[in-house]
Structures are given as C-alpha cells and as structure tokens.
C-alpha positions in Angstrom: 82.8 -71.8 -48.6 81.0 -75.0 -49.5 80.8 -78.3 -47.0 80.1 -82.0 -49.2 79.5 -84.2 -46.1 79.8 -87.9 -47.6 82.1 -90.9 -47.6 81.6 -92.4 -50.7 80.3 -89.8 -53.2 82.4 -86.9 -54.5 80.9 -83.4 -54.5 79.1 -82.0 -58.2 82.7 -79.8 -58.5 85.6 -78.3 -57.0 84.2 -75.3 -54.9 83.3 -78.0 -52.1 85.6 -78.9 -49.1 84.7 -82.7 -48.7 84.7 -84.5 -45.2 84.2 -88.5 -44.8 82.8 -88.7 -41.2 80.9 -86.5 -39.0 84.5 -86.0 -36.9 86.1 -85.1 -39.8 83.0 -82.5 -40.4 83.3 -81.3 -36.9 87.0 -80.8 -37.0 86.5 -78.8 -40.3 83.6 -76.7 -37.9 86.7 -76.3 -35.3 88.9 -75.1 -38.1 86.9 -73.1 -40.6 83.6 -72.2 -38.8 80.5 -73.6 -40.6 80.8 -72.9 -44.2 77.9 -70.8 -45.9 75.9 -74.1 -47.5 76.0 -77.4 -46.5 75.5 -80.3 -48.6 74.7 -83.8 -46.4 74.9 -87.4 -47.0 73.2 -89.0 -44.1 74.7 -92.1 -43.8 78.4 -92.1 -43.5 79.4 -95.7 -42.7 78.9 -97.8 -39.6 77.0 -96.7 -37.0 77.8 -92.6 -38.1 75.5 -90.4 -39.6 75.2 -86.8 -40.3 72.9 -86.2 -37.3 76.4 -86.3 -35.4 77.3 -83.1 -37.2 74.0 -81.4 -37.0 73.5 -81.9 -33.6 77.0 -80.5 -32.6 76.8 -77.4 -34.6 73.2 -76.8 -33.7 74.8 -77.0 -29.5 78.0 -74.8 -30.7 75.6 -72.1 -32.4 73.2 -72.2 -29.4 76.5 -72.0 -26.9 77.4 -69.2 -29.2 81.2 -71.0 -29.7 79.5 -70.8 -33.5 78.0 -68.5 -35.6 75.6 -69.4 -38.4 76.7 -67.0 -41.7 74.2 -64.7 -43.1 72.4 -66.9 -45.8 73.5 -69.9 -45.0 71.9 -72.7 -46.9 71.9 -76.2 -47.1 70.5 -79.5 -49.1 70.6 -83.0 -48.6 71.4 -85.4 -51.0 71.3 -88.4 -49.1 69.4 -91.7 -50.5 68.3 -92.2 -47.0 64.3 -91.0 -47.0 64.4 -91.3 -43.4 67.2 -89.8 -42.7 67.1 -87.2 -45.6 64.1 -86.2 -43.7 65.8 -86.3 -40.1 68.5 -83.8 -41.4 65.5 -82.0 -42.7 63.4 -81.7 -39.9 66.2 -80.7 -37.8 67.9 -78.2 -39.7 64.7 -76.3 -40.9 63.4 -76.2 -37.2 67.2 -75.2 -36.0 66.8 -72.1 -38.8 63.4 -71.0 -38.4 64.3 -71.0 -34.3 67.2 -68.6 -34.8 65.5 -66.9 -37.5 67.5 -67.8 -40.8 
C-alpha cells in the first residue's frame, strides 16, 4: 500500500491512496496502519503541514499503537526546501532510531 500525502497534486498513478490534510492522513493511519511508502507534500494548506502526520505516527509507533512495515520507504516531493528537509530530517532520524 502506497500513501500520496498532498492537497493539490495528484499522485504519479493509481497504486496510491491520496489524503488532502494531515487529519485525513491520520485517519487513513487509524484505518489502514501506515502503508509500506510514503510519498509527502509538506505544505497542505493553511496553517497544516505534513509534520502533523509525522509527528503522530512517529508517537503511535513509539507507543507501539503502530507498527512501521518491514521496508518501509518514503520520499518527499514537496517544493518546500525547508520543509522538504524537516520531513527529512525527521523521518531519517525516526528510522535510523528504530533501526529501519
């Protein structure tokens, strides 16, 4: 299962489950578990980003109410730099920590 985390753009194909807001992405967390690659926007209108997201499946994992899939992956195709590089940051430190 594929995640496209973006509220304008639509995903490269059809293999990706889209969500619009980062409580629409943490609903389909609640509903599906966290898909085996995520692909992030970082800026998802207003005052919502993907950090939202991150930050709540990085607490469920480390509550252990989630659990990261073998292999998971993820990119970022955000044209945020500074936030392309917070989701980043984030992310790789959240992997290398539970040893992804």
């Amino acid at each position: 299962m594929k995640l496209f985390i973006d509220d304008l753009r639509n995903p490269p194909n059809d293999t990706w489950w889209v969500v619009r807001s980062s409580k629409a992405g943490i609903e389909f967390l609640h509903a599906y578990g966290i898909p085996d690659e995520i692909s992030f926007d970082h800026d998802l209108g207003g005052d919502d980003t993907a950090m939202v997201f991150v930050n709540y499946m990085i607490e469920a994992v480390l509550d252990k109410t989630l659990e990261m899939p073998k292999g998971f992956r993820y990119v970022v195709h955000s044209a945020n730099p500074v936030g392309s590089l917070n989701i980043e940051s984030k992310m790789d430190s959240f992997l290398k920590f539970i040893g992804e």
